[in-house]
N, C-alpha and C positions, 0 to 999 in steps of 0.2 A: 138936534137931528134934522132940522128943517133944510140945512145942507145939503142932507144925503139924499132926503127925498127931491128935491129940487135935481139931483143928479143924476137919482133913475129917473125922471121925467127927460131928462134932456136925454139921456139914452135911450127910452124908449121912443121918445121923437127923432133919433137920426136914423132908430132900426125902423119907424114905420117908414121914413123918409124913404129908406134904401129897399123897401119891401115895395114902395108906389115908385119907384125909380125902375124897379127890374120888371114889374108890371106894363110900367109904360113903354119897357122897353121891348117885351114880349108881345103884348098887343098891338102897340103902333109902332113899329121897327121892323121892316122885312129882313134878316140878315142877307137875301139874296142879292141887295142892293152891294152888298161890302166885295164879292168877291173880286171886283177888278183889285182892289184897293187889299186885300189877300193875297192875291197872285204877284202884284207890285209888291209885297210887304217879301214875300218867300223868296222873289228873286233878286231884290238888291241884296235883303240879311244872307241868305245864305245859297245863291246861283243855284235855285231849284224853282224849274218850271211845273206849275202845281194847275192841274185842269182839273176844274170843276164844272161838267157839264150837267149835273142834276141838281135837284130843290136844297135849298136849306131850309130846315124848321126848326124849330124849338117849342118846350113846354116850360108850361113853371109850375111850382108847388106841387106836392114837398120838395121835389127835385128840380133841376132846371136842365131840361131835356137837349138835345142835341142833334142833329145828325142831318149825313151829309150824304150823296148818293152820284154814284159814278165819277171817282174821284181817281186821277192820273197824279205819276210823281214822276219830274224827270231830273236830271242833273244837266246844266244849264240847257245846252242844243242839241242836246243827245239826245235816242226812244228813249220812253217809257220804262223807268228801273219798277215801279208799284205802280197796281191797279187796287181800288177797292168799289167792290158793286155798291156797299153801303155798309157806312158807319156811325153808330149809335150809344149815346152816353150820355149821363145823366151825371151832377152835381147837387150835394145837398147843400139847399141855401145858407140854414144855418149855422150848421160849423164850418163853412167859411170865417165867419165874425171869429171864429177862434186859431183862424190860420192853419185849419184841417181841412184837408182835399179828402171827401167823403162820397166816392162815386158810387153811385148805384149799379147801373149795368154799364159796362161798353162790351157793342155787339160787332166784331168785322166780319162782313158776308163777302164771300168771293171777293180774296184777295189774289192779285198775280203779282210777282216776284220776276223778273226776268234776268239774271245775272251774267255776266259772259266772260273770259277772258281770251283775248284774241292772240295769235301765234307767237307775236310777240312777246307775253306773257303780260299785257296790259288790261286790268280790268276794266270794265265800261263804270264803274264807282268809284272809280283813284279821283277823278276831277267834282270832288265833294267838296273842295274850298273855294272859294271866291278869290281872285286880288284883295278882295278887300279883309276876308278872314285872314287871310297870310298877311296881313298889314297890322290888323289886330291883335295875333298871337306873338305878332313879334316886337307891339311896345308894352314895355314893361309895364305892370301895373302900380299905381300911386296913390298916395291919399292924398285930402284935400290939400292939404300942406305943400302938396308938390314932392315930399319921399317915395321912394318907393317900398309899396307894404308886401309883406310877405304872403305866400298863397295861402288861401282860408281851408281847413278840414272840407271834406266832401258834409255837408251836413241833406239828409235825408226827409223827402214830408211825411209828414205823420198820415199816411195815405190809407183810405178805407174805403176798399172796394167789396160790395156783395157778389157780385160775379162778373165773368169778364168771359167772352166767346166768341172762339174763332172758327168760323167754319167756314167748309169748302175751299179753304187757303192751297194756293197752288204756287210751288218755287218750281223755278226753273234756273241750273249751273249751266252752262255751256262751257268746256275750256278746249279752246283748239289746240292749243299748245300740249299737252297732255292726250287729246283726241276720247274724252270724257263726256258723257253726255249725262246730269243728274236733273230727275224730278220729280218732285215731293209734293203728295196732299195730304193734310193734315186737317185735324179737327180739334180743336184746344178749350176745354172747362176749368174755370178757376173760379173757386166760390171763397167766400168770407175772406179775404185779401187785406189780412192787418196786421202789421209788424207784431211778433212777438206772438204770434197765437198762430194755429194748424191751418192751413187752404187746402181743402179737399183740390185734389187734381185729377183730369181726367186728358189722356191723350192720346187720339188714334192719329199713326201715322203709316203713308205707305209709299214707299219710296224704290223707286228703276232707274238700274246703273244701267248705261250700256255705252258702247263707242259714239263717233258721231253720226255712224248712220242707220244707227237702231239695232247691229248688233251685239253679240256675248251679254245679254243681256242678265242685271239678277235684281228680282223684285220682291221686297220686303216690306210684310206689313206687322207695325210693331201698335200694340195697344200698354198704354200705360199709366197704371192706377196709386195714389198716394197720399197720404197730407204731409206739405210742405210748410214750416215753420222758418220764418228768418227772423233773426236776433240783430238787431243794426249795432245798436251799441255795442253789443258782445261781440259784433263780427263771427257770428256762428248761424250754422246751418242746421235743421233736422229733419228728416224725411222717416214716417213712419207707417209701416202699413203698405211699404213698395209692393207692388205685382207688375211684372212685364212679361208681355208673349208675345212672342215672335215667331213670325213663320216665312222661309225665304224660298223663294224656287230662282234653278239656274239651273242651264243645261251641264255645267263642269261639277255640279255637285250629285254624289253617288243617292242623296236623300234628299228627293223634292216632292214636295215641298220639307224641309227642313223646321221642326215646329221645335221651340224650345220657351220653358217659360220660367222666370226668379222672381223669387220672392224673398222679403229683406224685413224683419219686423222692425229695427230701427236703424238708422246711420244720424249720426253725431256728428260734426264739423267744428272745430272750436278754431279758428285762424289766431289770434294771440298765445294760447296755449299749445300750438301747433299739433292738436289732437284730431283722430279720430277715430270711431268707435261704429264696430257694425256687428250687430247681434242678430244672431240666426239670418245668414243669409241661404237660401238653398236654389241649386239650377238642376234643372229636371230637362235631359233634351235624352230621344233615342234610346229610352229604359235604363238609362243612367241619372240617379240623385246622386246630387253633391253639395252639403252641406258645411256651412264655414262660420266664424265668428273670430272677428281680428279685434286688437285692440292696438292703435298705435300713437306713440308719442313721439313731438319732437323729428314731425316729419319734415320739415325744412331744415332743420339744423345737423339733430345729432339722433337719426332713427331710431328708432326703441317700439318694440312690437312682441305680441302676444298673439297665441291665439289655436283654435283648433280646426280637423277637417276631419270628415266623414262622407266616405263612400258607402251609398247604403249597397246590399247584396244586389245584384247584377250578372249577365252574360252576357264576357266579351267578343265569344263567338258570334252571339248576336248583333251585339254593335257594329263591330268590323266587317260582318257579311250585310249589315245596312250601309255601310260608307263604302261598299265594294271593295275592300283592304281584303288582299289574299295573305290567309296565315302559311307560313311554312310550316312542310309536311310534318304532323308528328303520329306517334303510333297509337296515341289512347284518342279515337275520337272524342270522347267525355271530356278530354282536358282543356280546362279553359274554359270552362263554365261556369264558374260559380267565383264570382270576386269579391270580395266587401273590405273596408279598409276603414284606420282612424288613425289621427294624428295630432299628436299635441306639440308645438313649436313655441320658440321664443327665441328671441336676439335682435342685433342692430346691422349698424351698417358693415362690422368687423367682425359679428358672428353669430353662426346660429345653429339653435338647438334642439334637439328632436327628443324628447321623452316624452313615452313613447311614439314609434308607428307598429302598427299591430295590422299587420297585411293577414290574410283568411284566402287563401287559392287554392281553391275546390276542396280537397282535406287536408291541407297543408296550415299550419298557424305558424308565422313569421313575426317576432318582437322583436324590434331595435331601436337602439337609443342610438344617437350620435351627434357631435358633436362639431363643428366644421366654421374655420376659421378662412377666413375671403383672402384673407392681405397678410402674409403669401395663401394662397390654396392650402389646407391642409386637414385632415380629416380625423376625427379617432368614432369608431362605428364599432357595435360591440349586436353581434345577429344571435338570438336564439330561438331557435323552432323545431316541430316534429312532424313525424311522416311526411316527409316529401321523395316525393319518386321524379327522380329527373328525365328519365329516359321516357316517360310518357310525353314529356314536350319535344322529343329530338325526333326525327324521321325510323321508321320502320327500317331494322339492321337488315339490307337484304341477304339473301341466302344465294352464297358463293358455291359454283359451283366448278370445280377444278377442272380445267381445261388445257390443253398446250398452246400456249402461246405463239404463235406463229412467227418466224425468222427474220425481223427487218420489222414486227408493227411496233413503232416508237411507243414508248413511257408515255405517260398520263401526264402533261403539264402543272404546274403547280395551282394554274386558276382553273383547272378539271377537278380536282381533288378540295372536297372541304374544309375548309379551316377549322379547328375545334378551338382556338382561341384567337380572342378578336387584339392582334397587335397593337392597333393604334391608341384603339383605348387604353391599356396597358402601360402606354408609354406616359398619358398622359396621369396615373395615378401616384399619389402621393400622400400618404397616410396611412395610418395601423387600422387592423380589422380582428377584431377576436370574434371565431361562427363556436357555438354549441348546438347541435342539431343532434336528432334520435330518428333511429328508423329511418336512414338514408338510404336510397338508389339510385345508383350512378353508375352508365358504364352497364348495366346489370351486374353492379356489385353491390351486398344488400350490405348494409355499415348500421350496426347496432346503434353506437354513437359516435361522435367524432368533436373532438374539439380543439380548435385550430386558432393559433396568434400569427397572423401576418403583418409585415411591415413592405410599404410601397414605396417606390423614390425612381420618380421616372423611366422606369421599365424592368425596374430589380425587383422582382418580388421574392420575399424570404418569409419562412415558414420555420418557425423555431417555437416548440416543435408541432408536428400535426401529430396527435394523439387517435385513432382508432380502437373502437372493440367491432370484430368481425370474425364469423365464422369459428364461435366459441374461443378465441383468443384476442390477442392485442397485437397493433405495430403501431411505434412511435417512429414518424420520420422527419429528420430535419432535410429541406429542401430550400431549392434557390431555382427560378426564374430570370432567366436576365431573356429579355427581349428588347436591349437596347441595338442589337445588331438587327440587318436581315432575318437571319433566321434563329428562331427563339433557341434557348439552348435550357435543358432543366439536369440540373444534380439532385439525387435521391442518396441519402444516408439512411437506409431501416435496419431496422432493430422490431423485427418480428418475432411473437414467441407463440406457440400452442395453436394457430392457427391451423384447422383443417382444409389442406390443401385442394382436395378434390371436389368440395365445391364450389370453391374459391375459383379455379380455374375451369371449371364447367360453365359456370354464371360468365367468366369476363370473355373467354373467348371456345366455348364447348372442346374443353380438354378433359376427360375425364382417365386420363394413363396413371393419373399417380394419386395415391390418398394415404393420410397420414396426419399426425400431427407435425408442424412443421416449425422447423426456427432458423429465419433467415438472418444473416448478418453480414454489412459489407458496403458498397459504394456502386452506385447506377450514375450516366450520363444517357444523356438522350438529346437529341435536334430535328426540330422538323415542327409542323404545325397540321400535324393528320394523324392517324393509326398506323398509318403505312409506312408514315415515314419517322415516324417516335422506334416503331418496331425495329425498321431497317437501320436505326443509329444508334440503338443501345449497344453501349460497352459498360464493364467496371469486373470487379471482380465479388464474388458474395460466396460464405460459407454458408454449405444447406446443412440441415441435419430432418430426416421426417424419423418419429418411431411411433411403433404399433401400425405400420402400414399397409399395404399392399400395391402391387402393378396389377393395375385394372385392369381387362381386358387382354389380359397374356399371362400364360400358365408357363414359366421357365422349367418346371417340374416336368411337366409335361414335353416340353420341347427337348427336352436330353433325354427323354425318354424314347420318342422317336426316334433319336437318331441311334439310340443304343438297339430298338429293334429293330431300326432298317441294315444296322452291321451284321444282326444274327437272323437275317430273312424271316423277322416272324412280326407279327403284325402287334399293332396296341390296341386295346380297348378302349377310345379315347372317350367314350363316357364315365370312366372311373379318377376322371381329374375336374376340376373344378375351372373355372373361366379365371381367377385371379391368383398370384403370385403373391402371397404375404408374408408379411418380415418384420424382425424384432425393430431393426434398424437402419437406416438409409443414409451414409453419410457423403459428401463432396464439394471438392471444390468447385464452383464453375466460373471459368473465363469467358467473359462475351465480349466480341467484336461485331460492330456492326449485325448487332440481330442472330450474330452465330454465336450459340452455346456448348462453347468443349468443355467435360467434366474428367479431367486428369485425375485419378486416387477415387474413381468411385467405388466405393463397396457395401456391400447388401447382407445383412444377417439376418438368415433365416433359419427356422427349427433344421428342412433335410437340406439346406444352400448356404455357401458362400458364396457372392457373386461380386466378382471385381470387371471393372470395363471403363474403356473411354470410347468420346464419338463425338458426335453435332448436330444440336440442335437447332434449328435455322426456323426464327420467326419470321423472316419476310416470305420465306418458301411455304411453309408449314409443312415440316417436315424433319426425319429425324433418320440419321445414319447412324447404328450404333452396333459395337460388339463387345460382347461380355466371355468372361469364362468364367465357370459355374464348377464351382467343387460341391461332390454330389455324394452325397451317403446312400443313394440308392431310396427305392419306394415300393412300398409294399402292395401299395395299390394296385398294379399287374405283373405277371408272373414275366413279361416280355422285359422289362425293368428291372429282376433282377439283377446285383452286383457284388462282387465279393471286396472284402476287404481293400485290395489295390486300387480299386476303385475310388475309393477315399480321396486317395493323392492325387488323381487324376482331376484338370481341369478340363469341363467341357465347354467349345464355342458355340454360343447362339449370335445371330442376329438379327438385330432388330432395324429393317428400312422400311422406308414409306412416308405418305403426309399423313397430317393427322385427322384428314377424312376421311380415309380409307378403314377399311372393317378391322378394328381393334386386334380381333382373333387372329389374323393374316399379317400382324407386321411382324413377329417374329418367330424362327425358326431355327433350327440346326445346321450350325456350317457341316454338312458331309463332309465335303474333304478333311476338314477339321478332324471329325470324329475319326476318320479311316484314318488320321496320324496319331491320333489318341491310341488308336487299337495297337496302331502297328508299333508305339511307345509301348505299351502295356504286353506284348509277346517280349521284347527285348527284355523287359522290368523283369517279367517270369521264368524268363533263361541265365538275367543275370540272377534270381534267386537261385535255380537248382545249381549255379556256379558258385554259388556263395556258400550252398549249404554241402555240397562235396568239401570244396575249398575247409567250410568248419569241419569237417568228419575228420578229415585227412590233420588239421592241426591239431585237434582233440589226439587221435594215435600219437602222431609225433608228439605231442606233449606227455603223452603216458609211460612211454618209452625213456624223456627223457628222462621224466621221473623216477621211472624205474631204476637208470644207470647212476641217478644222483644220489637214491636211497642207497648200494651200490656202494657206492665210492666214500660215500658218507660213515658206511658202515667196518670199511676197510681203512680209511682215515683214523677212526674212533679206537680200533686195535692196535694199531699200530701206539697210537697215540697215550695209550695202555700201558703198552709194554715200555716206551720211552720213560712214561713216568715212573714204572719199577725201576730200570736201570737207574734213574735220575736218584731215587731215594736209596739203593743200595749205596752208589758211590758217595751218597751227603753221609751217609751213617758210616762208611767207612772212613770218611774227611775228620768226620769229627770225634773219631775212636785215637785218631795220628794224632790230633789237636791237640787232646785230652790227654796222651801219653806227652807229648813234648808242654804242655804247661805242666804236667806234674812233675817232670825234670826241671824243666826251668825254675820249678818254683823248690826244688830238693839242692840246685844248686845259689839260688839267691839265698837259702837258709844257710848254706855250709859258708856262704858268704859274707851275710852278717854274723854271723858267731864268732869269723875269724876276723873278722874288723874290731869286735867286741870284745876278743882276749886282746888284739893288739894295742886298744886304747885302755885296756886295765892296766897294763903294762907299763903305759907312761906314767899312772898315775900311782903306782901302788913305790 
């Protein structure tokens, strides 16, 4: 072993060697001597004018100290690109011996940065190589041999710094070309600085954009907190414990200063596994949190990601009235305050998936999964939610008030009238959507529940089928969308049953004429992108049927009653009738053209009415010409109403005009002329009776009469017919008294005949 010892002897005599080496050279060495021989070094190696107009000093043990003060950089004969007031760092002596760069501090105080790029587009740091670098880069590298070797891995020093700070560092961009003016001061803390293990960080930054001559200015100071881990070998990164807050002012921004701050508890980087990974990150800016956690792989190759999002509860009226964003009018002031949201996603670069998002707006709860593939576009999205009321986000329906339009003022332009559906988007959809929703409002129509299969393809949208329960019944309707032209066109196919119409049409457009139970069946078209103009293009034809109903607001009873007392000048009690018309049954056809509804074969069963009528009903007008005739049994209810019997037969005219604003009570009444041809039908009716019943008298006699002469004749036939038959029997009884005598001759002389036959053959024989 006398070897060994002999060997740490000689090693500990080259380390004391090299410990009185760096002594002597700390003690009797000025470094300030070198700087010519520095400045020569910086500008042959690498055409950088390097001024050092301050001290140089240094320490030794434990560290071997450093630092230089009033230090210029420039790129060959160009200004000054860096200034540094003063810079300080320290090296540990002895892990050097181990080929570890082990710094203690390096401190830079007032740094300047000066960067420009001129109109040209030519940076003042393009000219960063030498001739003689560009002579270097471009012969190939060799080994001793004279081959050439191939380029070596980046290999990394095992570098251990306890802190590192930068303070009062000032950059300066200039770019004339762009007409840009950026400058940034920062302040930068970096402690325990060693591969593979956490560096707390600390970094304030504050940084003003503006033109080049100090306007449109926007200034930003960001503070930002973290420990930074880097993995060399792994080629991976991790940052854990992120905090960043920012705060911006600008004269174009609605919220200045603009403060907003994230937080991140870990991010991951893995560069060979192509990962990464960030958990719980959340940004809080303008009373909005927005919390996130991704997970992604195979981000250079072949994407693959995870991951969730949450919107904590919020008001977006609030937000948007801090970003000065004007919301369009709508009638619930309330609405649109309260939003909260989550969402769980996953997919790649070909597609991606949503189970669930679970939207919460104001009392609305919206869950959808969906599905959506990138290459081609295509969607499958399946919505279910309850109580949402739509018509709180649409503007206040103003109240129309019927006026005449005056002779020559033109029609409303199509970009004066609002669109209720947004074309272009439309065009662009492609994909199925299945909505289940409860407690709908829309329109002011209240919809129990509804549940809808649609399919999109570039402007087509089909509804096979939309399913409805509303106003205690049901319609299913199959529809079609095409908005592939100018103007959108919609087909309606329903198939409604039980639904009570009068509220139904009170709610959509304050129609309250008709109630009933209702069952529609039949074919709608429509074109146009408004109320007004959906209304004014409806055609198709549809069979109604309402029973158990009434006509609101019009008493038909009543109105033939009128008119039957204003025939016999006596007046009605018109407190003894009720305000509505009800009826067993309501049935018709109706044909629409363009918004007008004629109902050819309408008829009405009621207990004292039958009422048949055609007319037109016009929804662009709002308004309704109509005439009915009313077969009446009469009403007990006033004695001015009474009717006898012929009355039965008789139809009476009412009619019904007007719009459908006007006082319900007042649209319909008695055609007089009408009734005064009823009456004057009904004298003819009663004259052709007393004609009728003479006419019977008079055929009654004559019938008695005849009868009389036929009993008569019948009876003078029947004698006659008597005595015929006695003569008929005398002469049979005398016929056959002759008969009787001439066969008993005949037969007296066939006897005398055979006997004489009978001796004449005895005769031969005897």
């Amino acid at each position: 072993m006398v070897w060994l010892k002999r060997l740490g002897l000689g090693i500990a005599a080259i380390v004391a060697l090299f410990v009185v080496a760096i002594i002597y050279v700390v003690v009797f060495i000025d470094p300030n001597d070198f700087k010519q021989e520095l400045q020569d070094v910086a500008s042959k190696q690498a055409n950088v004018t390097l001024r050092l107009d301050g001290d140089i000093s240094w320490s030794f043990f434990p560290w071997l100290g450093l630092e230089l003060a009033d230090v210029g950089v420039a790129l060959g004969s160009q200004s000054e690109l860096v200034k540094f007031g003063k810079v300080e760092f320290g090296l540990a002596i002895m892990p050097l011996l181990n080929q570890t760069v082990q710094v203690d501090r390096v401190k830079i105080i007032d740094l300047e940065a000066n960067l420009s790029v001129d109109k040209q587009g030519n940076p003042n740091w393009s000219n960063a190589a030498t001739e003689s670098d560009v002579a270097v880069e471009n012969v190939p590298s060799t080994s001793t041999d004279g081959s050439q070797s191939p380029s070596e891995p980046l290999s990394l020093p095992n570098i251990q710094l306890d802190q590192l700070l930068v303070q009062n560092a000032q950059l300066q961009y200039r770019d004339e070309q762009n007409n840009m003016l950026l400058k940034t001061a920062l302040d930068l803390e970096l402690n325990n600085v060693r591969w593979d293990e956490a560096w707390p960080m600390l970094l304030n930054v504050a940084v003003e954009k503006s033109d080049l001559s100090g306007q449109e200015k926007i200034q930003s100071n960001i503070t930002l907190g973290a420990n930074l881990s880097i993995f060399p070998e792994k080629e991976a990164f991790s940052l854990e414990g992120l905090t960043l807050k920012t705060e911006t002012k600008a004269a174009f921004l609605p919220v200045s200063p603009l403060v907003a701050s994230v937080t991140v508890k870990q991010v991951d980087f893995d560069l060979p596994q192509e990962n990464i990974l960030i958990e719980k990150a959340q940004l809080t800016s303008m009373g909005a949190t927005v919390s996130t956690s991704i997970n992604a792989y195979q981000i250079l190759s072949e994407p693959v990601f995870d991951g969730s999002l949450e919107l904590a509860d919020m008001n977006p009226r609030t937000l948007l009235a801090k970003l000065a964003i004007a919301l369009p009018e709508m009638s619930d002031e309330s609405a649109l305050t309260n939003v909260s949201a989550s969402l769980a996603v996953s997919g790649s670069s070909k597609k991606i998936q949503i189970s669930p998002l679970t939207l919460n707006l104001d009392q609305t709860t919206l869950n959808t999964t969906a599905q959506v593939n990138l290459d081609p576009l295509y969607w499958d999205i399946s919505v279910k939610g309850n109580a949402l009321d739509v018509d709180r986000y649409l503007p206040t329906k103003s109240d129309e008030v019927a006026t005449e339009v005056p002779s020559g003022t033109p029609a409303p332009t199509s970009s004066e009238v609002a669109e209720l559906l947004p074309i272009e988007l439309i065009r662009q959809l492609n994909g199925r959507v299945s909505i289940e929703l409860e407690n709908l409002k829309v329109l002011n129509l209240k919809l129990d529940s509804i549940t809808a299969k649609s399919t999109q393809s570039n402007g087509l949208v089909k509804l096979e089928p939309l399913n409805v329960n509303l106003y205690s019944g049901s319609a299913m309707l199959n529809a079609n969308l095409d908005a592939r032209q100018n103007t959108p066109r919609i087909s309606v196919y329903p198939d409604v049953k039980n639904v009570q119409i009068q509220p139904l049409l009170n709610d959509f457009m304050e129609l309250e004429k008709i109630a009933g139970s209702t069952f529609i069946n039949g074919n709608l078209d429509l074109t146009g992108n408004s109320i007004e103009s959906l209304m004014g293009s409806l055609s198709g034809d549809l069979l109604v049927e309402v029973n158990d109903g009434a006509l609101v607001g019009m008493n038909l009873t009543k109105a033939v009653c009128e008119g039957i007392a204003v025939t016999r000048n006596e007046s009605l009690a018109k407190s003894s009738f009720g305000e509505n018309t009800p009826f067993e049954r309501l049935t018709f056809p109706a044909h629409i053209v363009d918004g007008e509804i004629s109902t050819p074969g309408l008829t009405i069963a009621a207990v004292t009415l039958k009422v048949t009528g055609d007319g037109v009903i016009s929804l662009p007008n709002k308004s309704l010409d109509y005439r009915t005739n009313i077969a009446f049994a009469g009403s007990e209810l006033d004695n001015a109403c009474r009717v006898k019997d012929t009355f039965t037969k008789l139809a009476f005219p009412v009619v019904c005009k007007g719009n459908f604003s006007d006082d319900p009570a007042g649209l319909c009444g008695p055609d007089l002329a009408g009734f005064g041809k009823v009456f004057a039908d009904l004298a003819k009716i009663e004259l052709n009776a007393k004609l009728d019943a003479e006419k019977a008298r008079a055929k009654v006699k004559l019938e008695a009469e005849k009868a009389r002469a036929e009993e008569k004749l019948a009876a003078e036939k029947a004698r006659a017919q008597e005595k015929l038959d006695a003569e008929k029997v005398r002469a049979q009884e005398k016929l056959d008294a002759e008969k009787a005598k001439a066969k008993a001759k005949l037969k007296e002389e066939e006897d005398k005949a055979k006997e004489k036959l009978k001796n004449s053959l005895k005769g031969l024989f005897d």
